[in-house]
N, CA, C and O atoms as a GROMACS GRO file, in nm:
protein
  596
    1UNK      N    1   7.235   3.650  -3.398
    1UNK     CA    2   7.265   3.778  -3.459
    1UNK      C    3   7.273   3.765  -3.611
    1UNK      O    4   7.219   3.849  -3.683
    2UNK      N    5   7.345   3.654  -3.665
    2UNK     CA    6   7.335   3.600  -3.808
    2UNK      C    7   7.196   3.610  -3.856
    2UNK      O    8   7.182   3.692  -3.946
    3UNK      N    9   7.108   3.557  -3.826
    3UNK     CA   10   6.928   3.597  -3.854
    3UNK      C   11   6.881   3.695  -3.879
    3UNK      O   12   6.801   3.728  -3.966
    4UNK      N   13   6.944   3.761  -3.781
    4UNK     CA   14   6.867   3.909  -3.749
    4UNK      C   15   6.929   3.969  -3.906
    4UNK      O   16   6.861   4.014  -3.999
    5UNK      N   17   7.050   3.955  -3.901
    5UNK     CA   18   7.138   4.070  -4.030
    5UNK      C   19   7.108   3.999  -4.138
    5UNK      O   20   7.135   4.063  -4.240
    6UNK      N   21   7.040   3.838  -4.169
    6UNK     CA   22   7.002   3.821  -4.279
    6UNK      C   23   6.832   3.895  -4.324
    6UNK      O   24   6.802   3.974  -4.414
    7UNK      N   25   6.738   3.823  -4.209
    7UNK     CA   26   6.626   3.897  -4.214
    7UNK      C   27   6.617   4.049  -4.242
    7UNK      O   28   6.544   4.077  -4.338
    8UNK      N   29   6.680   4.160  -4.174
    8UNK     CA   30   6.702   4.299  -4.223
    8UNK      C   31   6.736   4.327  -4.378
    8UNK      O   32   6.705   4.423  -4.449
    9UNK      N   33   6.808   4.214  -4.406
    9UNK     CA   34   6.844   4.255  -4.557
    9UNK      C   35   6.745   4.220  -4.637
    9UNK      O   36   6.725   4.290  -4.736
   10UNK      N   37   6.670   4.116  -4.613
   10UNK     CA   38   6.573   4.071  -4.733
   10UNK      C   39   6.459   4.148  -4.719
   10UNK      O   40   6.390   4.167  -4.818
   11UNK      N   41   6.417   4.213  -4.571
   11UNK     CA   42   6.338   4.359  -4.540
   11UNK      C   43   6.309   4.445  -4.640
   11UNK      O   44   6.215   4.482  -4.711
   12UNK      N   45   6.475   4.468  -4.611
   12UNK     CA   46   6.503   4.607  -4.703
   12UNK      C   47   6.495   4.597  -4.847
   12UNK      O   48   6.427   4.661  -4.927
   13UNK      N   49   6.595   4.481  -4.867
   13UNK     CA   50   6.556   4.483  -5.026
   13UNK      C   51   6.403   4.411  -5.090
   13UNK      O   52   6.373   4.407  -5.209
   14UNK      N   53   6.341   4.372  -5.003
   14UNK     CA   54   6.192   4.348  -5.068
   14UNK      C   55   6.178   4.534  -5.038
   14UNK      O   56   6.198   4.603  -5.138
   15UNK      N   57   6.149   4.598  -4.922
   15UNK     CA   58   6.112   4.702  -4.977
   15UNK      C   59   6.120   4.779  -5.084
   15UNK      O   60   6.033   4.832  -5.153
   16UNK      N   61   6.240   4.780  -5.088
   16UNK     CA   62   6.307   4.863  -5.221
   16UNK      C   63   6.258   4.797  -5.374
   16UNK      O   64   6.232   4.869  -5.471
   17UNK      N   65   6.252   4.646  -5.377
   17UNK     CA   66   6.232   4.628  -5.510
   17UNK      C   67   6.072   4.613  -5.491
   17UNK      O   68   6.024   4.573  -5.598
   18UNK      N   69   5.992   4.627  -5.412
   18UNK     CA   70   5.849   4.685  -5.382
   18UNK      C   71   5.821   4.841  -5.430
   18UNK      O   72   5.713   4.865  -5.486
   19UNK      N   73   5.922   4.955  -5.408
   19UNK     CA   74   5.862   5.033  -5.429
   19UNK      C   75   5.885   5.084  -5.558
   19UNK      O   76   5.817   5.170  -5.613
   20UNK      N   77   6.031   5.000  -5.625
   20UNK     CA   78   6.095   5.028  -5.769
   20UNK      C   79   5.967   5.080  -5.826
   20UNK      O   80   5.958   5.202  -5.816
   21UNK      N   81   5.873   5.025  -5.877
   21UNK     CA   82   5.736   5.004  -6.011
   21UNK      C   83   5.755   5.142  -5.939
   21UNK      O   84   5.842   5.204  -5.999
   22UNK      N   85   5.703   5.217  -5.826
   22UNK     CA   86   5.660   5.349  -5.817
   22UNK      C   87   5.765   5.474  -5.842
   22UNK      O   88   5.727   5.591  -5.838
   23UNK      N   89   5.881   5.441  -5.862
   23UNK     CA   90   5.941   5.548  -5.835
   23UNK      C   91   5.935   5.660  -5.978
   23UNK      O   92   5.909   5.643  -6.097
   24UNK      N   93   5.976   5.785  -5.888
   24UNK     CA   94   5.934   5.919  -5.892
   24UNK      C   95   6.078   5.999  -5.988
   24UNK      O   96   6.089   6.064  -6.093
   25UNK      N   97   6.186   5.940  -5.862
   25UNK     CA   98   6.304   6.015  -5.926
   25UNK      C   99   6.438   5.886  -5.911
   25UNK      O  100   6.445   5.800  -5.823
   26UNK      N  101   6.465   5.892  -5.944
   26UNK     CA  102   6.621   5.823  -5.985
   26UNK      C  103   6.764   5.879  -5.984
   26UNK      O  104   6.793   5.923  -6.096
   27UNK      N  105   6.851   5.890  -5.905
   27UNK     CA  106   6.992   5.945  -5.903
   27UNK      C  107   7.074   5.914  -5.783
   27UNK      O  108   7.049   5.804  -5.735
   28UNK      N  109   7.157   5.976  -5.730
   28UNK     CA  110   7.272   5.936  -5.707
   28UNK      C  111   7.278   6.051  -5.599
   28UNK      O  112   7.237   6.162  -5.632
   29UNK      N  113   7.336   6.027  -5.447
   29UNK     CA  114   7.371   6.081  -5.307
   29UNK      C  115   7.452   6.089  -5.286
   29UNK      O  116   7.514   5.983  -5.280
   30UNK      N  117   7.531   6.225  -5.254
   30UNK     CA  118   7.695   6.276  -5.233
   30UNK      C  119   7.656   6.289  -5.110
   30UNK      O  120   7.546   6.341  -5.090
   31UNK      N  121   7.755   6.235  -4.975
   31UNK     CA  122   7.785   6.246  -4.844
   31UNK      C  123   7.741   6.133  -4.752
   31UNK      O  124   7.657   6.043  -4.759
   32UNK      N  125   7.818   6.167  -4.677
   32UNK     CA  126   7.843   6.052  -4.552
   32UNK      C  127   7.670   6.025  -4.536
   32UNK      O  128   7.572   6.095  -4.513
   33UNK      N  129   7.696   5.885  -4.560
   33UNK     CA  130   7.627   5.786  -4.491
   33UNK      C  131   7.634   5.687  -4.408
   33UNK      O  132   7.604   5.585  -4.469
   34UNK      N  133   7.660   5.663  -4.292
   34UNK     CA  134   7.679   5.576  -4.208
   34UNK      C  135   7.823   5.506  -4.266
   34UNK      O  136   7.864   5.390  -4.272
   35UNK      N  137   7.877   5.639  -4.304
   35UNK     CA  138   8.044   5.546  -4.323
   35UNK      C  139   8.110   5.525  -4.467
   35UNK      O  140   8.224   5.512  -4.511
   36UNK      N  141   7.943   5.529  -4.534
   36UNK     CA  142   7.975   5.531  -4.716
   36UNK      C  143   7.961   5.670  -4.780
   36UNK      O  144   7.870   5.738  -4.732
   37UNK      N  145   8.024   5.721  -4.868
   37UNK     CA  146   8.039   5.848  -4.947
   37UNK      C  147   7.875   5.882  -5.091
   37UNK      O  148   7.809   5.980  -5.126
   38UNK      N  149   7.878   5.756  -5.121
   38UNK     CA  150   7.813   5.782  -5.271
   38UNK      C  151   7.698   5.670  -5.226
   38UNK      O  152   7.728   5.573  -5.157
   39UNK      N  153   7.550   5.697  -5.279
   39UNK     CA  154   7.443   5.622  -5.281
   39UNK      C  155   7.300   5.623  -5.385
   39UNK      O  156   7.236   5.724  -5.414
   40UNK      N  157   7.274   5.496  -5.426
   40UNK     CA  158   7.195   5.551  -5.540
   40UNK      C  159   7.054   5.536  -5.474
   40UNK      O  160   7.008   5.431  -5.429
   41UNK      N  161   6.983   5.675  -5.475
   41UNK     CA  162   6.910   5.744  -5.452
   41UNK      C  163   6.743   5.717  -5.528
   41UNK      O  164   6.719   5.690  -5.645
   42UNK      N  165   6.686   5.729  -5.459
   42UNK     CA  166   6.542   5.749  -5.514
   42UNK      C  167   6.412   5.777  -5.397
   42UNK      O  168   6.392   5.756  -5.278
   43UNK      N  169   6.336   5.842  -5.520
   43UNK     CA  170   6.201   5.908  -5.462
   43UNK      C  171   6.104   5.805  -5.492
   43UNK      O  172   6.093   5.785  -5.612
   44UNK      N  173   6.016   5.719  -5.402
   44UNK     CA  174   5.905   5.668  -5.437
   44UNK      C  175   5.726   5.760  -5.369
   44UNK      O  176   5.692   5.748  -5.252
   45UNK      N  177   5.645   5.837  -5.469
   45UNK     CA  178   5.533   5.876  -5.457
   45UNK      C  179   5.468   5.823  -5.338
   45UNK      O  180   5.503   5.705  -5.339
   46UNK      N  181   5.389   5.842  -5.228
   46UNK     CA  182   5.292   5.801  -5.162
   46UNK      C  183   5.173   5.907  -5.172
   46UNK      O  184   5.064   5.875  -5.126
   47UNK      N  185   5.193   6.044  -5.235
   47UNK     CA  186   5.063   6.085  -5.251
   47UNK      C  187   5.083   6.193  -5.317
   47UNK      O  188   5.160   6.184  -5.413
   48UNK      N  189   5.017   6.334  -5.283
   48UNK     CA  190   5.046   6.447  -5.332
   48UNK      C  191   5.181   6.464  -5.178
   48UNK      O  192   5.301   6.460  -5.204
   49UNK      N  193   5.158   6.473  -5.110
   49UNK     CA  194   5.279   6.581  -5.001
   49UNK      C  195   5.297   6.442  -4.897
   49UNK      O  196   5.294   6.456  -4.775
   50UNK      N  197   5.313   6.328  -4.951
   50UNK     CA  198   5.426   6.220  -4.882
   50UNK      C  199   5.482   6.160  -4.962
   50UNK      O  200   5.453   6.177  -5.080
   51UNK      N  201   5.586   6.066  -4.922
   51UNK     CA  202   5.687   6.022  -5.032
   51UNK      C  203   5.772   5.961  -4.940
   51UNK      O  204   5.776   6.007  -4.825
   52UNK      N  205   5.854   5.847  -4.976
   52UNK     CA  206   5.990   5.761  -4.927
   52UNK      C  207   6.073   5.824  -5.014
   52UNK      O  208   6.041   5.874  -5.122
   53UNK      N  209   6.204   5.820  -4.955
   53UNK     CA  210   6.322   5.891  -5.001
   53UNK      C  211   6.406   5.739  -4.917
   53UNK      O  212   6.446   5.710  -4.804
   54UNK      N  213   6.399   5.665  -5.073
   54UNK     CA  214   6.519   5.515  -5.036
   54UNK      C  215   6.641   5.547  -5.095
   54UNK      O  216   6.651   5.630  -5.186
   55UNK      N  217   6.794   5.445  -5.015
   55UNK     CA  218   6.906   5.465  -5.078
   55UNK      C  219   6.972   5.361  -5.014
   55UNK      O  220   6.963   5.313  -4.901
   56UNK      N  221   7.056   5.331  -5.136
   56UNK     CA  222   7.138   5.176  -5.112
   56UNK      C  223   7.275   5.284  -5.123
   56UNK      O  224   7.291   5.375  -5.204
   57UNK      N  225   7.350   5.246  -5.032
   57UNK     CA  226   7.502   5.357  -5.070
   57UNK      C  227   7.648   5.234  -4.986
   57UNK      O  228   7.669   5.180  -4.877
   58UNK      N  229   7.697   5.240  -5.090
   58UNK     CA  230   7.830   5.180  -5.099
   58UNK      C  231   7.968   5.237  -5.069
   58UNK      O  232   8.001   5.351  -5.101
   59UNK      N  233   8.047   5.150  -5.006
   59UNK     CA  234   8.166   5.150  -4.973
   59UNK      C  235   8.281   5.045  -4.939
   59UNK      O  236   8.272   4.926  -4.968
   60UNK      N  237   8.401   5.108  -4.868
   60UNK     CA  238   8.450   4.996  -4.903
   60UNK      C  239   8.436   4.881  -4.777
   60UNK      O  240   8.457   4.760  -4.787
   61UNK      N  241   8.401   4.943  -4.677
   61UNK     CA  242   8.360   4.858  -4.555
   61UNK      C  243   8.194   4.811  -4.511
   61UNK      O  244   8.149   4.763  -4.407
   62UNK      N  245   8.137   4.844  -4.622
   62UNK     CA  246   7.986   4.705  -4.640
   62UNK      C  247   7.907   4.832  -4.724
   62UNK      O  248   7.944   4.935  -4.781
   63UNK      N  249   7.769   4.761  -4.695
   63UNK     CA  250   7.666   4.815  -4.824
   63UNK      C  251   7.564   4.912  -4.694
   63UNK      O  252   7.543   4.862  -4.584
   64UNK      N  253   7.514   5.044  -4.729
   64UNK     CA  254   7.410   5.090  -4.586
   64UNK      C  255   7.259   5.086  -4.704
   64UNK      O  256   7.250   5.077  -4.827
   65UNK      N  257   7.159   5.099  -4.595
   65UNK     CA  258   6.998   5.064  -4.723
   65UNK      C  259   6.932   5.194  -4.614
   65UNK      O  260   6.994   5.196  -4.507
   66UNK      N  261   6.855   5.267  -4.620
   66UNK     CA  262   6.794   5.364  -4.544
   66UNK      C  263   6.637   5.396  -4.688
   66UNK      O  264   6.633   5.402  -4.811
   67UNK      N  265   6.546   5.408  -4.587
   67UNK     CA  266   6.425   5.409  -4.670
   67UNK      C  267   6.360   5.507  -4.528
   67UNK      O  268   6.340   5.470  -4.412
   68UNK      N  269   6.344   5.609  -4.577
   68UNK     CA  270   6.305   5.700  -4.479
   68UNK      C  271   6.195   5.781  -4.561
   68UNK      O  272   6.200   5.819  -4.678
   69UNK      N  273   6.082   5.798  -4.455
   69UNK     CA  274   5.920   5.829  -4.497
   69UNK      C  275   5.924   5.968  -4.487
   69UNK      O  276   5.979   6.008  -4.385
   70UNK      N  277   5.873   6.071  -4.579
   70UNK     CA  278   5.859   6.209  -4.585
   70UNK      C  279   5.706   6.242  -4.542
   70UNK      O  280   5.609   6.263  -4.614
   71UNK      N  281   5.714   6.240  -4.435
   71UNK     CA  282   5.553   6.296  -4.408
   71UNK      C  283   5.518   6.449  -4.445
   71UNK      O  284   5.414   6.509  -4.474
   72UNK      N  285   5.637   6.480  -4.431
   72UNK     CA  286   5.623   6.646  -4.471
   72UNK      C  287   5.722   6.679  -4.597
   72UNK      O  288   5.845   6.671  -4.601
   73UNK      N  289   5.613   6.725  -4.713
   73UNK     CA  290   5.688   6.750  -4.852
   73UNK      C  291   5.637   6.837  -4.901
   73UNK      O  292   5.581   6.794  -5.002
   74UNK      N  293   5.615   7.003  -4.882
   74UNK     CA  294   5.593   7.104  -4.907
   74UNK      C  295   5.676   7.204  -5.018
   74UNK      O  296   5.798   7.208  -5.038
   75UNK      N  297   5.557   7.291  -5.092
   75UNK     CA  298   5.658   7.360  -5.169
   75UNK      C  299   5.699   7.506  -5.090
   75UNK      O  300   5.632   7.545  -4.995
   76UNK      N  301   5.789   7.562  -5.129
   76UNK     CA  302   5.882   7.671  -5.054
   76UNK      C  303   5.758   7.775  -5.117
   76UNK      O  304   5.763   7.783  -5.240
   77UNK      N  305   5.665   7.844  -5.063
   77UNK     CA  306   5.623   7.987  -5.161
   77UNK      C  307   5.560   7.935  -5.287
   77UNK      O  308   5.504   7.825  -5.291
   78UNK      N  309   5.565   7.982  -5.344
   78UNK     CA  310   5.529   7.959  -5.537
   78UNK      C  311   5.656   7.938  -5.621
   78UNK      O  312   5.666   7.944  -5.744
   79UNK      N  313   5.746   7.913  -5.532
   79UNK     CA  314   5.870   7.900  -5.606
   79UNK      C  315   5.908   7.756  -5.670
   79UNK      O  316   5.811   7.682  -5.658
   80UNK      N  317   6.008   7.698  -5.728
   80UNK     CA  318   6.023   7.575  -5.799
   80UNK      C  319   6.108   7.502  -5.631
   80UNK      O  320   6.104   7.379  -5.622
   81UNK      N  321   6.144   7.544  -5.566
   81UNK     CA  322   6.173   7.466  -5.448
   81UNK      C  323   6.092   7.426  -5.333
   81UNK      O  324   6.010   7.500  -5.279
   82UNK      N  325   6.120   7.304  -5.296
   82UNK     CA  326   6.064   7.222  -5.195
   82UNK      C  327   6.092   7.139  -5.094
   82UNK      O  328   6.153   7.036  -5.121
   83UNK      N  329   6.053   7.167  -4.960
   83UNK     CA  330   6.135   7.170  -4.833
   83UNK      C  331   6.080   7.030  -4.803
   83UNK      O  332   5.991   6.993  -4.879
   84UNK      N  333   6.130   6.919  -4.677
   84UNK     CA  334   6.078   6.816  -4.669
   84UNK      C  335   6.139   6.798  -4.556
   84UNK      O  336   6.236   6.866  -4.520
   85UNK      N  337   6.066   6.664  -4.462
   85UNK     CA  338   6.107   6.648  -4.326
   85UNK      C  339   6.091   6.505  -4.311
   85UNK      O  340   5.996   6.476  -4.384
   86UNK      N  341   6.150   6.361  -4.232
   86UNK     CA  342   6.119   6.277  -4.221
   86UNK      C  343   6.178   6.204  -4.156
   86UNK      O  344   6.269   6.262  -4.097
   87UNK      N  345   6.168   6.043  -4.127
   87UNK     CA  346   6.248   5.976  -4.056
   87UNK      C  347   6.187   5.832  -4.114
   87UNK      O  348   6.076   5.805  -4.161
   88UNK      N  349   6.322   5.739  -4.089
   88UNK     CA  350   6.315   5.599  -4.108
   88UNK      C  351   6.401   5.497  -4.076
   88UNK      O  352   6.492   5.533  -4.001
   89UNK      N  353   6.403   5.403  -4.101
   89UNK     CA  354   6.532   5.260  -4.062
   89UNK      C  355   6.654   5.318  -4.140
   89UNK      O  356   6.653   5.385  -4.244
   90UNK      N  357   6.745   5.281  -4.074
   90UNK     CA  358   6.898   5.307  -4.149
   90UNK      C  359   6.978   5.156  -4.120
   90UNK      O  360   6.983   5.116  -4.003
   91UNK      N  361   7.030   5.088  -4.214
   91UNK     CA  362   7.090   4.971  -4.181
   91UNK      C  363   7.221   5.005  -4.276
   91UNK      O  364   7.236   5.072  -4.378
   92UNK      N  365   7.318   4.915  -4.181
   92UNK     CA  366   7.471   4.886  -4.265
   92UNK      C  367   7.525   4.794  -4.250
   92UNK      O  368   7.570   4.792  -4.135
   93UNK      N  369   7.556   4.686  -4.319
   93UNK     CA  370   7.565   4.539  -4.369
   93UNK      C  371   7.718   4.597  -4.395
   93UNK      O  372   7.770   4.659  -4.487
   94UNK      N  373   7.768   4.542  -4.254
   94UNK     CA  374   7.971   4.520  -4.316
   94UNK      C  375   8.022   4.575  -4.157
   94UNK      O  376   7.938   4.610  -4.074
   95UNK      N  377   8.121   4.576  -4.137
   95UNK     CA  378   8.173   4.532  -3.992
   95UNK      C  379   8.212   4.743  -3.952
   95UNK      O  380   8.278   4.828  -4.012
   96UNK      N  381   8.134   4.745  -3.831
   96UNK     CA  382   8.038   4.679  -3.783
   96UNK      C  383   7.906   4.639  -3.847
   96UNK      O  384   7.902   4.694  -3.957
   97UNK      N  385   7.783   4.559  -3.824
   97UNK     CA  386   7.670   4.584  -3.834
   97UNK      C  387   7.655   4.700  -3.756
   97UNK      O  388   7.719   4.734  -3.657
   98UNK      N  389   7.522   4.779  -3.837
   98UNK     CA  390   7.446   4.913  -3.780
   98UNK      C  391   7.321   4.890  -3.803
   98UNK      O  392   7.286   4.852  -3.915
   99UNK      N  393   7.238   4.909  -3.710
   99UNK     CA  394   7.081   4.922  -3.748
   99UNK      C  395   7.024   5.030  -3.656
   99UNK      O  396   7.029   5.017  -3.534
  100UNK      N  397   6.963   5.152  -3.723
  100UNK     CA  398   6.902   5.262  -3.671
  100UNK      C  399   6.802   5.365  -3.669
  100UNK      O  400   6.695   5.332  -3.719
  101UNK      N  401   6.808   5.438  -3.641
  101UNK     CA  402   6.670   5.515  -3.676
  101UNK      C  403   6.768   5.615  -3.755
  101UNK      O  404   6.887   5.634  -3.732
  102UNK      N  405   6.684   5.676  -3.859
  102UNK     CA  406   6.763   5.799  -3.939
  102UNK      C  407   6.632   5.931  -3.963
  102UNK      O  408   6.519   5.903  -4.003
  103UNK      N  409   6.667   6.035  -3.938
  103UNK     CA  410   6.588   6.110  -3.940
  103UNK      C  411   6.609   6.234  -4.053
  103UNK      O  412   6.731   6.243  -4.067
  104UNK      N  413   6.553   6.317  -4.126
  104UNK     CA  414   6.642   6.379  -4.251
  104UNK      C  415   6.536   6.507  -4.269
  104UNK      O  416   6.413   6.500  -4.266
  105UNK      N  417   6.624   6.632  -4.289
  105UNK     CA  418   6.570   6.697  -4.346
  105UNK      C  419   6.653   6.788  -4.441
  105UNK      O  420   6.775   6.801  -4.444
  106UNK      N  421   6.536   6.861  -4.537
  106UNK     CA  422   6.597   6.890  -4.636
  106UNK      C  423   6.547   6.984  -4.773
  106UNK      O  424   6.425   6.984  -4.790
  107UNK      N  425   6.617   7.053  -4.858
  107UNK     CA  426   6.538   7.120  -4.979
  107UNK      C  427   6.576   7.089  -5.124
  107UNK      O  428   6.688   7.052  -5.161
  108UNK      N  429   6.478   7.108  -5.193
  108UNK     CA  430   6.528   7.076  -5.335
  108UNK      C  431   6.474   7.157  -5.444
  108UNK      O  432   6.371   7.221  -5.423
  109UNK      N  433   6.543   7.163  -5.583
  109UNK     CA  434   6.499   7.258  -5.656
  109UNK      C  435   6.432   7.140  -5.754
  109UNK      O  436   6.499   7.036  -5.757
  110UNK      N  437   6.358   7.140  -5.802
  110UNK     CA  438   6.340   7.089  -5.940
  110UNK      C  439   6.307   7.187  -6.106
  110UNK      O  440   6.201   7.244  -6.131
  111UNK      N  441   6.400   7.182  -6.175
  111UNK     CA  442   6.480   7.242  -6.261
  111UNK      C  443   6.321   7.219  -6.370
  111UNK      O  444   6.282   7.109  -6.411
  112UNK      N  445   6.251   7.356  -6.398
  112UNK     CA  446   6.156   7.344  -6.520
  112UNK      C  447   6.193   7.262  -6.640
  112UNK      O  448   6.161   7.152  -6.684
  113UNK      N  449   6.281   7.368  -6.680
  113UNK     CA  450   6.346   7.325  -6.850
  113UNK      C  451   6.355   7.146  -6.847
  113UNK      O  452   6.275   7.083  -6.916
  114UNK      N  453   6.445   7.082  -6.772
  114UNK     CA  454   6.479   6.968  -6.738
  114UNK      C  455   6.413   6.888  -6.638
  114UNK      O  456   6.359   6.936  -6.539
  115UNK      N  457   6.420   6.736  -6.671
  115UNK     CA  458   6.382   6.652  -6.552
  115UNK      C  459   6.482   6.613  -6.468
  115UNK      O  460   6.522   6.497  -6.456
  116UNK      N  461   6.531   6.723  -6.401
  116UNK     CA  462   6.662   6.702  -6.291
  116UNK      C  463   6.603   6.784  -6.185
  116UNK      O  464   6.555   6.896  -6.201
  117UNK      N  465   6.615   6.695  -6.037
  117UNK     CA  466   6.603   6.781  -5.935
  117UNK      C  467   6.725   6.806  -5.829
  117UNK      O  468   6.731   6.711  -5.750
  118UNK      N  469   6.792   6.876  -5.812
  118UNK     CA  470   6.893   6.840  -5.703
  118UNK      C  471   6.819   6.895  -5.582
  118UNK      O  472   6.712   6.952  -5.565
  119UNK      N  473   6.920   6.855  -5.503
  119UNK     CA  474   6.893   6.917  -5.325
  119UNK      C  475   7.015   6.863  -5.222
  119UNK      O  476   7.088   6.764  -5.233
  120UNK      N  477   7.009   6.952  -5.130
  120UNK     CA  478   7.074   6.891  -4.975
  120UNK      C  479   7.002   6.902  -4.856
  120UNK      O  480   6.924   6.983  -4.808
  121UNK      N  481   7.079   6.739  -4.805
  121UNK     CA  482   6.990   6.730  -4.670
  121UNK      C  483   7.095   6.738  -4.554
  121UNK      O  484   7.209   6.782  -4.564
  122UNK      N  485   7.027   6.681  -4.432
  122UNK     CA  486   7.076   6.666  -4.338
  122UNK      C  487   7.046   6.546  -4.268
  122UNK      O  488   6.954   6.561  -4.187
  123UNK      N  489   7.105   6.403  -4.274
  123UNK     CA  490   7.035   6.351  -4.190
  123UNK      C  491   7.124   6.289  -4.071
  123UNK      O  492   7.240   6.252  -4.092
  124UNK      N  493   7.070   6.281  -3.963
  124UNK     CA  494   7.197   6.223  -3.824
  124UNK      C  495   7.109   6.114  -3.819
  124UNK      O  496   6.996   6.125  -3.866
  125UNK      N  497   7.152   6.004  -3.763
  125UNK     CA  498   7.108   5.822  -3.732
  125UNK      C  499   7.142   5.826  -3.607
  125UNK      O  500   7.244   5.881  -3.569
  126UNK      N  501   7.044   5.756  -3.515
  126UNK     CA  502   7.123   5.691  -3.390
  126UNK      C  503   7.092   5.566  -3.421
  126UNK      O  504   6.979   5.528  -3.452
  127UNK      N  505   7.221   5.476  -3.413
  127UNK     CA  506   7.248   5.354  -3.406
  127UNK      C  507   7.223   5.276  -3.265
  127UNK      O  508   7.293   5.285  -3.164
  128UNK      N  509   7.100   5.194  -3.285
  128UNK     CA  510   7.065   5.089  -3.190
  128UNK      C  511   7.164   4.958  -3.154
  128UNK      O  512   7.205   4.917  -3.045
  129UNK      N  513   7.184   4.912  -3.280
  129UNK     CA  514   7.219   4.778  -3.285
  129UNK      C  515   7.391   4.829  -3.359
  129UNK      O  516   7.416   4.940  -3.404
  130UNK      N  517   7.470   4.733  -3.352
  130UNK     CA  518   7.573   4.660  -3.278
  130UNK      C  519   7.612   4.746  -3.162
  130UNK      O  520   7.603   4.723  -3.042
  131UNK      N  521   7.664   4.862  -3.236
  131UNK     CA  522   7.749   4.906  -3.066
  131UNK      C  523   7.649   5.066  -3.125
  131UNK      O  524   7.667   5.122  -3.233
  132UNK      N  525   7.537   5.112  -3.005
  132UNK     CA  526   7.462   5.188  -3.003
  132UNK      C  527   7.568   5.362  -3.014
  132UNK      O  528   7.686   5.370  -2.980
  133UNK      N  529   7.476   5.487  -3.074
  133UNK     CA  530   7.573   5.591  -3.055
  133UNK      C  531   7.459   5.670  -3.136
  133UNK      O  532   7.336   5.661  -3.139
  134UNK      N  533   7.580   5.776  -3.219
  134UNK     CA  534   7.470   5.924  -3.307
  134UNK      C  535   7.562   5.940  -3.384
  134UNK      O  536   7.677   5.951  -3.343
  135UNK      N  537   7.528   5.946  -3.522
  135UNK     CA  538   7.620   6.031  -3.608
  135UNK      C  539   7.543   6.111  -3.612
  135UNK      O  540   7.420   6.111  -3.622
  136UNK      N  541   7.640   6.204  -3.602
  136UNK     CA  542   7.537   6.378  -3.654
  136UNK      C  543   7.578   6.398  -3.810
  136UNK      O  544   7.531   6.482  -3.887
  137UNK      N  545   7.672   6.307  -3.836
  137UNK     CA  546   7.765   6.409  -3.958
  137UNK      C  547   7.706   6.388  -4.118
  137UNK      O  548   7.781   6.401  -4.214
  138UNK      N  549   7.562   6.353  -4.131
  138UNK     CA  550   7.528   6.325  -4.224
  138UNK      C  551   7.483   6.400  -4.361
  138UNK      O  552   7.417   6.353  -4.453
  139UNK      N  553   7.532   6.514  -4.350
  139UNK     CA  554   7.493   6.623  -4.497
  139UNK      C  555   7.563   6.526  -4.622
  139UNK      O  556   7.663   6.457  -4.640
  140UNK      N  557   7.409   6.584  -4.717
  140UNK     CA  558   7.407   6.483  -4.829
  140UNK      C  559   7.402   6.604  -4.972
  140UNK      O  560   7.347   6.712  -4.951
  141UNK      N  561   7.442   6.585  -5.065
  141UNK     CA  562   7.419   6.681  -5.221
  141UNK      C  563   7.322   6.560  -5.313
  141UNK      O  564   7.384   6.470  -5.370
  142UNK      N  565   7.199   6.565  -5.320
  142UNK     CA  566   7.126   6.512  -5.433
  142UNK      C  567   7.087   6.571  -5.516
  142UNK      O  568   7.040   6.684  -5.528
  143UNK      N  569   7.120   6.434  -5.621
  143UNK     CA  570   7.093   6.472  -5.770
  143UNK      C  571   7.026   6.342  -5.846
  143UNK      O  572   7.070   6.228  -5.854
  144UNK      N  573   6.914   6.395  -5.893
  144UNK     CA  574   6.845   6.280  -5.923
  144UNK      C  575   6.734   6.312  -6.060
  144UNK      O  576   6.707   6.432  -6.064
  145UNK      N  577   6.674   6.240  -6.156
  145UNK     CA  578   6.642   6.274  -6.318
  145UNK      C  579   6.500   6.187  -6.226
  145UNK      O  580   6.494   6.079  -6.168
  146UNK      N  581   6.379   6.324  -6.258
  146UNK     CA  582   6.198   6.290  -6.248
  146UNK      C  583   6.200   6.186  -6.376
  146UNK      O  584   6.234   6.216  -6.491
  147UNK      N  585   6.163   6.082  -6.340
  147UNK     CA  586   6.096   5.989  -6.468
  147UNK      C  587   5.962   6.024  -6.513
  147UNK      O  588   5.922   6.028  -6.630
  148UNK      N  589   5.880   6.054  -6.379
  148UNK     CA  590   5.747   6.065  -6.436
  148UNK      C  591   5.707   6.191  -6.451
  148UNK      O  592   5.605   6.237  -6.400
  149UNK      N  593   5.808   6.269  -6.540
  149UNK     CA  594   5.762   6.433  -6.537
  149UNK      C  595   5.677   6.493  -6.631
  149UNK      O  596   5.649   6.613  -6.622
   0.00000   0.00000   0.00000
C-alpha cells in the first residue's frame, strides 16, 4: 500500500509540473475538497473547448491533487460566461488515504476589463481506495488571474 501512495504522488505531481509550461489561469479554490477548504487552482489549455482544471488543496489532515479533464467547455449564449463539464482522479495523501474518481461541473465569468475569471462548481468524488464511499458535498467558489489573455 506504501507503493501504491508513493507512485500516485509522483503521478500527480509529474502531471501537474507537466502541464505548469501550459497553463491558462492561475488562482485559488474556496470549498470542500475531500476534507480540505482552500486549493491552488489552475486551468491548463488542451484546445479551443477542452481543458484540465488541476488543484493541489491543503489542510490540516494531508495534501488532496485532483486533475480533472473538461471535455465540455462551452460559452453560455454570446455572453462573457462559460459553462463546463468533466471528470478525473481525485487523490488525498494524509490519514485516511483517498483515491477516486471526481466528476465536476460548473460556470464561470471571465471579467473583460480584467484578467480575472471567477466561477462555481460542483464536484462529488467516489472514493475507491482506502475505505470506498461518495462525497456529494463538494461546491467550490473560483477565482483565478488568465495569464495568457
Amino acid at each position: 500500500m506504501k507503493f501504491l501512495k508513493i507512485f500516485s504522488l509522483v503521478f500527480f505531481l509529474g502531471l501537474v509540473a507537466s502541464l505548469n509550461a501550459n497553463a491558462q489561469e492561475v488562482g485559488l479554490r474556496f470549498g470542500n475538497d475531500l476534507g480540505n477548504n482552500v486549493a491552488i487552482d489552475g486551468i491548463f489549455s488542451l484546445g479551443e473547448f477542452s481543458r484540465v482544471h488541476a488543484d493541489v488543496s491543503f489542510g490540516n489532515n494531508g495534501v488532496g491533487v485532483a486533475a480533472l479533464w473538461h471535455p465540455l467547455f462551452r460559452p453560455v449564449g454570446s455572453s462573457d460566461f462559460n459553462w463546463y463539464a468533466g471528470f478525473g482522479p481525485s487523490l488525498f495523501l494524509g490519514d485516511p488515504f483517498q483515491l477516486g474518481v471526481a466528476g465536476e461541473i460548473g460556470i464561470e465569468y471571465a471579467f473583460a476589463d480584467v484578467p480575472i475569471t471567477i466561477g462555481a462548481d460542483y464536484r462529488p468524488t467516489v472514493v475507491i481506495l482506502e475505505n470506498t464511499g461518495f462525497n456529494g458535498d463538494g461546491f467550490g467558489l473560483n477565482i483565478r488571474w488568465r495569464i495568457n489573455d
